[in-house]
C-alpha atoms as an extended CHARMM CRD file, in Angstrom:
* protein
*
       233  EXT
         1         1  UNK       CA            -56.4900000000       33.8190000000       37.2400000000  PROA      1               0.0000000000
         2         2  UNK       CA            -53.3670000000       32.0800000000       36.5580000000  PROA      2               0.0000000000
         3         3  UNK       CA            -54.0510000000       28.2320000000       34.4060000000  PROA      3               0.0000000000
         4         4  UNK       CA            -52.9820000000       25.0350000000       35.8950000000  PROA      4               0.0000000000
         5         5  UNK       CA            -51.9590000000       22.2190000000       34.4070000000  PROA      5               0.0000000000
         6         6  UNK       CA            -52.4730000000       19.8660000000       37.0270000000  PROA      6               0.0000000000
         7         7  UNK       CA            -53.4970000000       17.1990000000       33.9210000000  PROA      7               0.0000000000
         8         8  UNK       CA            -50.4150000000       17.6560000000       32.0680000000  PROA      8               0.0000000000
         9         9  UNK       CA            -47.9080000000       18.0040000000       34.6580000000  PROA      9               0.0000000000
        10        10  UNK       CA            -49.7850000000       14.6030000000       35.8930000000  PROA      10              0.0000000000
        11        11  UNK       CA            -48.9570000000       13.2180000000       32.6160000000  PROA      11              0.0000000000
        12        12  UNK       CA            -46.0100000000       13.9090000000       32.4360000000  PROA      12              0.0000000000
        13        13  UNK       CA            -42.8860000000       10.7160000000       33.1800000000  PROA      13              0.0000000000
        14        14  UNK       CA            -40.5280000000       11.8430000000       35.7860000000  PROA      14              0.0000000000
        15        15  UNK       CA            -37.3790000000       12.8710000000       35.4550000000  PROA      15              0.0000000000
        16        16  UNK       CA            -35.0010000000       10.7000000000       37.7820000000  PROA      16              0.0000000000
        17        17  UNK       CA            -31.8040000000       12.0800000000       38.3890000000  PROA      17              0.0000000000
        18        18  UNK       CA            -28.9690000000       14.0810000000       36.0840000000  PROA      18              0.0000000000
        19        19  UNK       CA            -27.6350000000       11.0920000000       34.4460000000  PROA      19              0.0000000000
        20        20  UNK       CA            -30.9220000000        9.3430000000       33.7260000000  PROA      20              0.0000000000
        21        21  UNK       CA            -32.0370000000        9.2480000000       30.4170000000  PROA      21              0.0000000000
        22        22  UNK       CA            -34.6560000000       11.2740000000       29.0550000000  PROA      22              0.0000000000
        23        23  UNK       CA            -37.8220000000       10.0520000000       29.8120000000  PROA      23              0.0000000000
        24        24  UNK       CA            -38.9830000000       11.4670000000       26.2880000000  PROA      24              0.0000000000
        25        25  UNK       CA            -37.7360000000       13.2740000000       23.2540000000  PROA      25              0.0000000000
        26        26  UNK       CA            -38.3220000000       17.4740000000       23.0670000000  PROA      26              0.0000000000
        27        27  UNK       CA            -40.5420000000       16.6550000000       19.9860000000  PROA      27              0.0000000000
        28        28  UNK       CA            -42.9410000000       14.4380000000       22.0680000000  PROA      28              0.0000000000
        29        29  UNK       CA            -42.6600000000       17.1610000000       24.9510000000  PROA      29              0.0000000000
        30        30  UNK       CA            -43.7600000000       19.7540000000       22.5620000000  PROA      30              0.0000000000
        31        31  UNK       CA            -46.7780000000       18.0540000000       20.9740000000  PROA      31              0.0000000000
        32        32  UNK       CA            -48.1310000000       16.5310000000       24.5730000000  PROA      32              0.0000000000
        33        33  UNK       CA            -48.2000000000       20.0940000000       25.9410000000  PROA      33              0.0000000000
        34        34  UNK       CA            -49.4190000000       21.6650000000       22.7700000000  PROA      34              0.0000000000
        35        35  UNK       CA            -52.8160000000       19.3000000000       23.2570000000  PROA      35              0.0000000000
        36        36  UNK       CA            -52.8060000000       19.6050000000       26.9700000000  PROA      36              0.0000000000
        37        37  UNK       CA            -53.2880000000       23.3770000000       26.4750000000  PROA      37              0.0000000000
        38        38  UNK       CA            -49.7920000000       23.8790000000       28.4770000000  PROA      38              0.0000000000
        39        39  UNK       CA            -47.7970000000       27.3600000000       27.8650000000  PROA      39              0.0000000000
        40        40  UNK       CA            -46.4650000000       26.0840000000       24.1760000000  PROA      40              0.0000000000
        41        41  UNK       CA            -44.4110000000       30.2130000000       23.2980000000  PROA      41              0.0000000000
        42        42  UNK       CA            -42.8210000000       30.0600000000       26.7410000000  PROA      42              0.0000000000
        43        43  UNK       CA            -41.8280000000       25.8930000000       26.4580000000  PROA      43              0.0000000000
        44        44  UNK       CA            -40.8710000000       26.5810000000       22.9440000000  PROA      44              0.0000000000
        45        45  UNK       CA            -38.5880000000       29.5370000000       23.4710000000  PROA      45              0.0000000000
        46        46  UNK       CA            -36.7290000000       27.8590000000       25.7560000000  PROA      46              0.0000000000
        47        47  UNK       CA            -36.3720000000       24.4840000000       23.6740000000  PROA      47              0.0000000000
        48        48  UNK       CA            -35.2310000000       26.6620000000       20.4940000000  PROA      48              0.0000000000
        49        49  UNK       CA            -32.1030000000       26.8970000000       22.3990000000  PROA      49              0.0000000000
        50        50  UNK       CA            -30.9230000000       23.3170000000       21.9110000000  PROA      50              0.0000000000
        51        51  UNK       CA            -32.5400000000       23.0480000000       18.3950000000  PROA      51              0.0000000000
        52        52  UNK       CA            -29.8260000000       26.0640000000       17.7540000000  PROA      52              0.0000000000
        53        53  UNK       CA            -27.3660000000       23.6690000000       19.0650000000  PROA      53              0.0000000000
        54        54  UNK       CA            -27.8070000000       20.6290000000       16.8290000000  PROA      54              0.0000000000
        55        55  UNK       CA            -28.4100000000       22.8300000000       14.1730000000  PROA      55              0.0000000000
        56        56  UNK       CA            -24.8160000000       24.1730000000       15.1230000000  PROA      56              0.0000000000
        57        57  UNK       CA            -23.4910000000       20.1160000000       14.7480000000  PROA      57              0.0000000000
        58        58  UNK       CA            -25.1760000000       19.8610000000       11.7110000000  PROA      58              0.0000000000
        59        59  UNK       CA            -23.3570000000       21.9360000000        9.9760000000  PROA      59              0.0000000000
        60        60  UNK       CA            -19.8350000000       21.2980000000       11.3740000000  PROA      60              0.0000000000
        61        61  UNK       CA            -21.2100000000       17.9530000000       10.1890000000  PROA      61              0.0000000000
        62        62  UNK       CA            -21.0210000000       16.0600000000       13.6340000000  PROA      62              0.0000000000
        63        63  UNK       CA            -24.6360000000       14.7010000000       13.2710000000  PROA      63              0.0000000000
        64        64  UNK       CA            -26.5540000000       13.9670000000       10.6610000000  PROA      64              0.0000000000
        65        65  UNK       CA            -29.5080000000       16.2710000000       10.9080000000  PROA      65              0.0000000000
        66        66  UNK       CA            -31.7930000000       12.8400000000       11.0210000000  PROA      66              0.0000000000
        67        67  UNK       CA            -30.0080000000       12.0990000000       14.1610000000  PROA      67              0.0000000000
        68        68  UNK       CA            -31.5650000000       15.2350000000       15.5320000000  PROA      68              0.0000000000
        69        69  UNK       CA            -34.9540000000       16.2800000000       17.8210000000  PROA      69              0.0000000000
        70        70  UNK       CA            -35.6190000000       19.1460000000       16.4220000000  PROA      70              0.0000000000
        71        71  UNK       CA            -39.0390000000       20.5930000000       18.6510000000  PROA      71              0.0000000000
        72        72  UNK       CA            -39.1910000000       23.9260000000       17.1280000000  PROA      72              0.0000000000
        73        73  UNK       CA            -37.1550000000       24.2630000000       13.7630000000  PROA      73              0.0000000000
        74        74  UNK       CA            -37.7730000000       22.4500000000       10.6130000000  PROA      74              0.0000000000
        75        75  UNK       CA            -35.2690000000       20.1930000000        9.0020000000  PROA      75              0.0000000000
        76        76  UNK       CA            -35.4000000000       22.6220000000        6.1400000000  PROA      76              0.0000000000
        77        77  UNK       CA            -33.8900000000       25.4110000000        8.6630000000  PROA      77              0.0000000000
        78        78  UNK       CA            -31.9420000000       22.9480000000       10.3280000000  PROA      78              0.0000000000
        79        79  UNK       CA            -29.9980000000       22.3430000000        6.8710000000  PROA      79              0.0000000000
        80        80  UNK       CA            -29.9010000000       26.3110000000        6.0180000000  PROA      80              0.0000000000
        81        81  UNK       CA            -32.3050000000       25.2110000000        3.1240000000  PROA      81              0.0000000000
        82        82  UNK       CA            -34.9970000000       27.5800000000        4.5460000000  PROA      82              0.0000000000
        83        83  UNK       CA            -34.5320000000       30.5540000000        6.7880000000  PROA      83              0.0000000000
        84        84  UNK       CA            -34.4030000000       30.6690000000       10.1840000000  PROA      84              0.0000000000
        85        85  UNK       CA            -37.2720000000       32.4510000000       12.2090000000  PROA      85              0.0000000000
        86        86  UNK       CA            -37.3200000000       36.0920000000       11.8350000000  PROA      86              0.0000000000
        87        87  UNK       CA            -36.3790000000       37.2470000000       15.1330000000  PROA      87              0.0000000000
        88        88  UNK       CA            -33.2910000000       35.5400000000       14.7470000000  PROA      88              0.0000000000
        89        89  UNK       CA            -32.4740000000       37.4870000000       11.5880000000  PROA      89              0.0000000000
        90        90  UNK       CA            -34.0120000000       40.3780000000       12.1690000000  PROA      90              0.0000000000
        91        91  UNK       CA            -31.7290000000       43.1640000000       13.3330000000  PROA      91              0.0000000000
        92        92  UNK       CA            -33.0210000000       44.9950000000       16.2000000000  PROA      92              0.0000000000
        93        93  UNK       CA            -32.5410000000       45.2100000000       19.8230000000  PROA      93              0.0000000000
        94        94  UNK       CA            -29.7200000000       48.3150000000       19.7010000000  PROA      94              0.0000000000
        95        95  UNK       CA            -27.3990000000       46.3170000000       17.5780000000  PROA      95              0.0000000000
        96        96  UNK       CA            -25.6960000000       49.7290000000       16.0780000000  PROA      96              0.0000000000
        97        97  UNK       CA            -23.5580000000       48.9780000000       19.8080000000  PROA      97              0.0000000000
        98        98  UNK       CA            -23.0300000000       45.5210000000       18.4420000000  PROA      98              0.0000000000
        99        99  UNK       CA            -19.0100000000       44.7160000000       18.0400000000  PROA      99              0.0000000000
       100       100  UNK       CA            -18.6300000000       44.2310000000       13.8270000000  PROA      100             0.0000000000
       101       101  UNK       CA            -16.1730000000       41.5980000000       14.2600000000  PROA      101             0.0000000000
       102       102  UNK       CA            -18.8140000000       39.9450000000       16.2850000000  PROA      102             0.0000000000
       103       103  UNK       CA            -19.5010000000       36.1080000000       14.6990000000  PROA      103             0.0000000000
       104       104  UNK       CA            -22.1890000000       35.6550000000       13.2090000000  PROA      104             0.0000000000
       105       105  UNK       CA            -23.6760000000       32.7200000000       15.0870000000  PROA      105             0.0000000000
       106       106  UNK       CA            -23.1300000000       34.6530000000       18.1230000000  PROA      106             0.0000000000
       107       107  UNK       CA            -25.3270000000       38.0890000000       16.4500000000  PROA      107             0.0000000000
       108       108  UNK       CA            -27.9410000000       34.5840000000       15.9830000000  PROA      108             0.0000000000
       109       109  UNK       CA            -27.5200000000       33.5370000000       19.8410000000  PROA      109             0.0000000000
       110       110  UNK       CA            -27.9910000000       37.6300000000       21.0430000000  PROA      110             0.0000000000
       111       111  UNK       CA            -30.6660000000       37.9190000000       18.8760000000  PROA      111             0.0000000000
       112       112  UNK       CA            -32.1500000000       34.8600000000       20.6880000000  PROA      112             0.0000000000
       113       113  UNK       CA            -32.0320000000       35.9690000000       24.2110000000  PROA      113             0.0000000000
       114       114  UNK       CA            -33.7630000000       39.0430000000       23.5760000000  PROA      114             0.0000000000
       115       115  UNK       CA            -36.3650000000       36.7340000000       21.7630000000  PROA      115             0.0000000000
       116       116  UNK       CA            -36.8240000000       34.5850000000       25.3830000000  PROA      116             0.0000000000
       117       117  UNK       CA            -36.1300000000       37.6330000000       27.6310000000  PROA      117             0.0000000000
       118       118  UNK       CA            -39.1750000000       39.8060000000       25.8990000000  PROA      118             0.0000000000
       119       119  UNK       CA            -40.9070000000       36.3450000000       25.7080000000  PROA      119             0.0000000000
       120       120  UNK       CA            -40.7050000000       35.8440000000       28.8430000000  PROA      120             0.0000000000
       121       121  UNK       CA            -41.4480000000       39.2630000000       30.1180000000  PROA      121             0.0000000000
       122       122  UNK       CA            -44.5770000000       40.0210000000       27.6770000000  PROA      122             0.0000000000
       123       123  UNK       CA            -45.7890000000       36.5510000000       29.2990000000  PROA      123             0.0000000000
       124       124  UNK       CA            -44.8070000000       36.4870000000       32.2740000000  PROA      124             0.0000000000
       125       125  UNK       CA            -42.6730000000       33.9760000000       33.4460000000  PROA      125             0.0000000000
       126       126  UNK       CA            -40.2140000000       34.8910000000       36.0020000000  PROA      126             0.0000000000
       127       127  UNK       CA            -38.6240000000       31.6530000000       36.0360000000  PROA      127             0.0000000000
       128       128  UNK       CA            -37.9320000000       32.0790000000       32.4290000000  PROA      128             0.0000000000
       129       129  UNK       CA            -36.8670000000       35.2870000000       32.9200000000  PROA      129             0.0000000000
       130       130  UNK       CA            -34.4300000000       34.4160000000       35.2730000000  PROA      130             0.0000000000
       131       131  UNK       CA            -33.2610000000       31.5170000000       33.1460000000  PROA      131             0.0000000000
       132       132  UNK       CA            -32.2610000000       34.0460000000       30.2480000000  PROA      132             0.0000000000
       133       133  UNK       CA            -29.9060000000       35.5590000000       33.2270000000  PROA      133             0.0000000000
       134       134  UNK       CA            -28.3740000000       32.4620000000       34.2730000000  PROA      134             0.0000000000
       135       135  UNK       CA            -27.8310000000       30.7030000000       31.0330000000  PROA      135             0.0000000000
       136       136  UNK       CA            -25.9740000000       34.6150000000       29.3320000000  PROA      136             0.0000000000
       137       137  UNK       CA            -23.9520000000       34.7450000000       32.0640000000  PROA      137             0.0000000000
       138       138  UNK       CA            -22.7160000000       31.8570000000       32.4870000000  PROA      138             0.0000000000
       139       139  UNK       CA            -21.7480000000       31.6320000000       28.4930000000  PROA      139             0.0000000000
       140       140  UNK       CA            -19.8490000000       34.8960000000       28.7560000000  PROA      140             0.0000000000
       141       141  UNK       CA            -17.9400000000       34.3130000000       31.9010000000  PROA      141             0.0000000000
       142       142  UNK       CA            -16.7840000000       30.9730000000       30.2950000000  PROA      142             0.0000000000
       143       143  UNK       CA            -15.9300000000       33.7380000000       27.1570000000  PROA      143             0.0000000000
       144       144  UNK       CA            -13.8690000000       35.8380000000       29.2890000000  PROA      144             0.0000000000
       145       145  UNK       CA            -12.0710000000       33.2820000000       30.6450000000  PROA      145             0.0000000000
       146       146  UNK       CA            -10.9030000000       31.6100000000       27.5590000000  PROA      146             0.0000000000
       147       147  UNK       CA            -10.2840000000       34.8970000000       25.9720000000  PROA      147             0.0000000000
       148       148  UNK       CA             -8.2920000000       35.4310000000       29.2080000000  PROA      148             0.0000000000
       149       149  UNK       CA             -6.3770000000       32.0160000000       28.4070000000  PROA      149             0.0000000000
       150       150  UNK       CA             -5.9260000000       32.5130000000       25.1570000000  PROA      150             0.0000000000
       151       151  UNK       CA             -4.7820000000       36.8200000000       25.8890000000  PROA      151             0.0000000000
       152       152  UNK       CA             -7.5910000000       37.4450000000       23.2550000000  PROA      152             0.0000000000
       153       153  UNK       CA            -10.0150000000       40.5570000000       23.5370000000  PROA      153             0.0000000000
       154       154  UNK       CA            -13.5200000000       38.9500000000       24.9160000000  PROA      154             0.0000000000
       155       155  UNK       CA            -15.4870000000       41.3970000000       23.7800000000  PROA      155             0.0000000000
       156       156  UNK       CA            -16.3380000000       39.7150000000       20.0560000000  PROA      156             0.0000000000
       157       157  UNK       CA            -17.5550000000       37.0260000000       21.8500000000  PROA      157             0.0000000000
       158       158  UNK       CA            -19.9050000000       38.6530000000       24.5790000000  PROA      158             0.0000000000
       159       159  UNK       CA            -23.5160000000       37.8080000000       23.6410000000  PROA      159             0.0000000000
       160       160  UNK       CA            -26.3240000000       40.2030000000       24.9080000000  PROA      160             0.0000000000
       161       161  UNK       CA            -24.4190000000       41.0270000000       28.1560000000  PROA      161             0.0000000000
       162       162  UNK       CA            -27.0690000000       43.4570000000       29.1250000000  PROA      162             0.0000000000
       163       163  UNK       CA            -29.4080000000       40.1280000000       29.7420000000  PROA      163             0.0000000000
       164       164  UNK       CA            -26.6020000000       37.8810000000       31.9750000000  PROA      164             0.0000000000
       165       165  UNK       CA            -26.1200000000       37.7220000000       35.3470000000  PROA      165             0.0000000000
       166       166  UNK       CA            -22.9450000000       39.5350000000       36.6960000000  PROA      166             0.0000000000
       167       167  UNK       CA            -19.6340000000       37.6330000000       35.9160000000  PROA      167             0.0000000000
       168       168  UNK       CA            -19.0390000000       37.6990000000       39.7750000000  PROA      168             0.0000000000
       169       169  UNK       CA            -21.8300000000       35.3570000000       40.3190000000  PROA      169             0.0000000000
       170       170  UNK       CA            -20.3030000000       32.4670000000       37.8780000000  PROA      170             0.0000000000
       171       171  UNK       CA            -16.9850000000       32.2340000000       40.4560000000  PROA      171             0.0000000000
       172       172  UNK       CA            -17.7710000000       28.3680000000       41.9430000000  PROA      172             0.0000000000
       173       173  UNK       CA            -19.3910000000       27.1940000000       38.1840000000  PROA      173             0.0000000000
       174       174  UNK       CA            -15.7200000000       28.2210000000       36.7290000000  PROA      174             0.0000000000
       175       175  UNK       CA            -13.5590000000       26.8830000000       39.5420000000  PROA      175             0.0000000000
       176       176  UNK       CA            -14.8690000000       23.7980000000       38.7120000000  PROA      176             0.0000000000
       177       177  UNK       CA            -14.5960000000       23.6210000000       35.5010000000  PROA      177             0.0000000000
       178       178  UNK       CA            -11.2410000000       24.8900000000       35.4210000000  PROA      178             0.0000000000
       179       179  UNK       CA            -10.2370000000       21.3880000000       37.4430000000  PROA      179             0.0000000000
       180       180  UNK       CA            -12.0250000000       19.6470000000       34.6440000000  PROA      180             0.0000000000
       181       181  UNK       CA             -9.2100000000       17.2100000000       33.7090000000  PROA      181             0.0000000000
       182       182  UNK       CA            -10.8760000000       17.2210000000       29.7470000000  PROA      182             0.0000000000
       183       183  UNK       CA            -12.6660000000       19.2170000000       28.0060000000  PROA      183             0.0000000000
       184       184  UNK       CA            -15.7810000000       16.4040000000       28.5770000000  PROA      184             0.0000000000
       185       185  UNK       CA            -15.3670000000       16.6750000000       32.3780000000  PROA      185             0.0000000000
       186       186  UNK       CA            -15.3290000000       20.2330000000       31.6430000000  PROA      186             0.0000000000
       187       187  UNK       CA            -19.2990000000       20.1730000000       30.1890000000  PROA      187             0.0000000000
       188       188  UNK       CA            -20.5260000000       17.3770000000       32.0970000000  PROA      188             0.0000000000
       189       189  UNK       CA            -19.7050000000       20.0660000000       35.0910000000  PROA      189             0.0000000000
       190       190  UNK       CA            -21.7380000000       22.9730000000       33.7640000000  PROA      190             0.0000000000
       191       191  UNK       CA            -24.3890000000       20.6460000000       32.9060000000  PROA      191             0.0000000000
       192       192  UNK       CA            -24.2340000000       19.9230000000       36.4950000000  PROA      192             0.0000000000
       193       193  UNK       CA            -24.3340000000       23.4960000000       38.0410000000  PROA      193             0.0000000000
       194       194  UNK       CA            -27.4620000000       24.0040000000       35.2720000000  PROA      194             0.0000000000
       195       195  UNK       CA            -29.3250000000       20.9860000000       36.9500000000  PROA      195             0.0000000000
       196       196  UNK       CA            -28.7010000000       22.0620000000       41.0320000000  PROA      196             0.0000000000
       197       197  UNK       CA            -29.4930000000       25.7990000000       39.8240000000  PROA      197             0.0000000000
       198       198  UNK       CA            -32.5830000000       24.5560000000       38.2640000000  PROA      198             0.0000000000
       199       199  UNK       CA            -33.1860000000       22.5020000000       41.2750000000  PROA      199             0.0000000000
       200       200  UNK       CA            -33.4860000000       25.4060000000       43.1410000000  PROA      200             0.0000000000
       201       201  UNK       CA            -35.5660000000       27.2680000000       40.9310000000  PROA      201             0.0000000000
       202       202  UNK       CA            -38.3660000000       25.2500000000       40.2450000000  PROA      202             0.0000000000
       203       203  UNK       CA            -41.9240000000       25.8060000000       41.9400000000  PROA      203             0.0000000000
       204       204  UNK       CA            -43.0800000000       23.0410000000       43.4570000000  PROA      204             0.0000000000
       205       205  UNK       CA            -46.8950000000       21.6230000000       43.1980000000  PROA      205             0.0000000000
       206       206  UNK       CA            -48.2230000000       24.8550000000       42.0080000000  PROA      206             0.0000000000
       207       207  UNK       CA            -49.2880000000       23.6220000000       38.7040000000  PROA      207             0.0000000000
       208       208  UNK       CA            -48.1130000000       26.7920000000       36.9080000000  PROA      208             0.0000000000
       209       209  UNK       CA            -46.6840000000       27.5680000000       34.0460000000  PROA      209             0.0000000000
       210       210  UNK       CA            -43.1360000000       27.8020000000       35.2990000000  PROA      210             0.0000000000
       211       211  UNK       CA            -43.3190000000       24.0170000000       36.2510000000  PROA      211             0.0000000000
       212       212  UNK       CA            -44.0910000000       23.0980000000       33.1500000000  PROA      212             0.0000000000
       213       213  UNK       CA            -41.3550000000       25.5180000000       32.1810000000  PROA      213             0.0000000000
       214       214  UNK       CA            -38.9310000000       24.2060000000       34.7860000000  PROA      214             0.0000000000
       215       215  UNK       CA            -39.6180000000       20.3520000000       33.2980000000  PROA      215             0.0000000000
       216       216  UNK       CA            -38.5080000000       21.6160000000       29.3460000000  PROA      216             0.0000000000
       217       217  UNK       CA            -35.3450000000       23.3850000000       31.0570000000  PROA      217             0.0000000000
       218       218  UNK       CA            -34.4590000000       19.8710000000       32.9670000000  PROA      218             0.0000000000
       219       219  UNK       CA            -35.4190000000       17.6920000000       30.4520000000  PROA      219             0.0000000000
       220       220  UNK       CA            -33.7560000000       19.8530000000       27.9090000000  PROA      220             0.0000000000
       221       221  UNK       CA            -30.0300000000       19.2880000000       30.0640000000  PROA      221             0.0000000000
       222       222  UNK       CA            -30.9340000000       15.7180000000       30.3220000000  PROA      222             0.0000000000
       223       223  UNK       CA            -31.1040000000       15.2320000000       26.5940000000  PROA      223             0.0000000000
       224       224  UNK       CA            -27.8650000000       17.5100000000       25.9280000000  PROA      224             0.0000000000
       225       225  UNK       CA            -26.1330000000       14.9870000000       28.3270000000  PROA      225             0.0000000000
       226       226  UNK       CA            -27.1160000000       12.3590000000       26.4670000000  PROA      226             0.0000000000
       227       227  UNK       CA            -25.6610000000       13.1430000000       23.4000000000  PROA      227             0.0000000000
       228       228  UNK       CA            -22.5200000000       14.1970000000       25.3160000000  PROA      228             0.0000000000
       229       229  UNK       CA            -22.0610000000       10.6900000000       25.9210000000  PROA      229             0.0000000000
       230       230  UNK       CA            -24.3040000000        8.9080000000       23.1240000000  PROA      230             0.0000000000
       231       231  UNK       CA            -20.4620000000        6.8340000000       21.9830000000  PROA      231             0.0000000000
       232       232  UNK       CA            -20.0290000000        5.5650000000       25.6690000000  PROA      232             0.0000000000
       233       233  UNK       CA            -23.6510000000        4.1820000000       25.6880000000  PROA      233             0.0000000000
């Protein structure tokens, strides 16, 4: 039979409205679902994502990695001091098909959505699942078209296309960002189409582990829009 977290999902603040701030950091959100019993691989999976992120700024050196929430890495792999987890550096996952002039943080983000797709699969969360879809299609029609603007070849810069949603299915999401009048515009608009399409994804009042999953993946935008626009504050 299927847990329920009706305690922790009771415990849990609300999250108002995209815009709001986070009700609480992804560190805090770890450890209260971690001793509420919640589904910590599935919550965690999906967090690594924006660890990978700020890990990213780190070393392009646009925050100091004590300005980061780091729920899943350590500082020490935030830095590059210590190595990343091994799926994430562990070639697998039919990478002989792999382009070789493929970037090497990109091989890092393919190798991470297998991670979450067999994650999700070999625990079953179809929300998370479907999340894997969403978020590696949207990335690589956003790749094509700025390959397309820039009459580059996209294919370098495809990550684990056999995951992502068909390109087809991105149409509205890239209209809109195209009428982005600045690049910030541009992001604050995905984050947007990520928070409706969530919005429409979540179960409601099941107690499940895909709410709990749901709450990471909003609170997780949340907290990326934040830091978007932590110097207007």
């Amino acid at each position: 039979m299927p847990r329920r977290h009706y305690y922790l999902l009771c415990a849990l603040p609300a999250l108002k409205d995209l815009g709001s701030p986070p009700p609480l950091k992804k560190s805090e959100f770890v450890t209260l679902v971690h001793e509420c019993g919640g589904p910590e691989s599935k919550v965690q999976a999906l967090l690594l994502s924006d660890d990978l992120l700020q890990r990213e700024a780190v070393f392009c050196n646009e925050i100091e990695v004590g300005e980061g929430d780091f729920a899943c890495l350590t500082v020490s792999q935030a830095l590059g001091d210590q190595p990343l987890p091994w799926f994430l550096i562990s070639e697998g996952f039919d990478e002989e098909a792999v382009p070789a002039d493929m970037p090497p943080v990109d091989m890092i983000w393919r190798r991470y959505f297998f991670h979450v797709d067999t994650v999700a699969r070999r625990l079953g969360s179809p929300l998370l699942a479907r999340w894997v879809g969403h978020e590696v299609g949207l990335r690589n029609a956003l790749a094509r078209a700025r390959a397309d603007a820039l009459s580059l070849d996209p294919r370098p810069y495809l990550v684990a296309e056999e995951l992502g949603d068909p390109a087809s299915a991105f149409d509205r999401e890239l209209d809109d960002w195209k009428r982005a009048p600045h690049p910030l515009a541009g992001l604050e608009v995905l984050e947007k189409h990520r928070w409706d399409w969530l919005t429409d994804q979540e179960p409601w009042y099941d107690f499940g582990d895909d709410e709990v999953v749901a709450y990471s993946a909003k609170l997780m935008v949340l907290v990326r829009r934040q830091r978007m626009f932590r110097d207007n504050v």
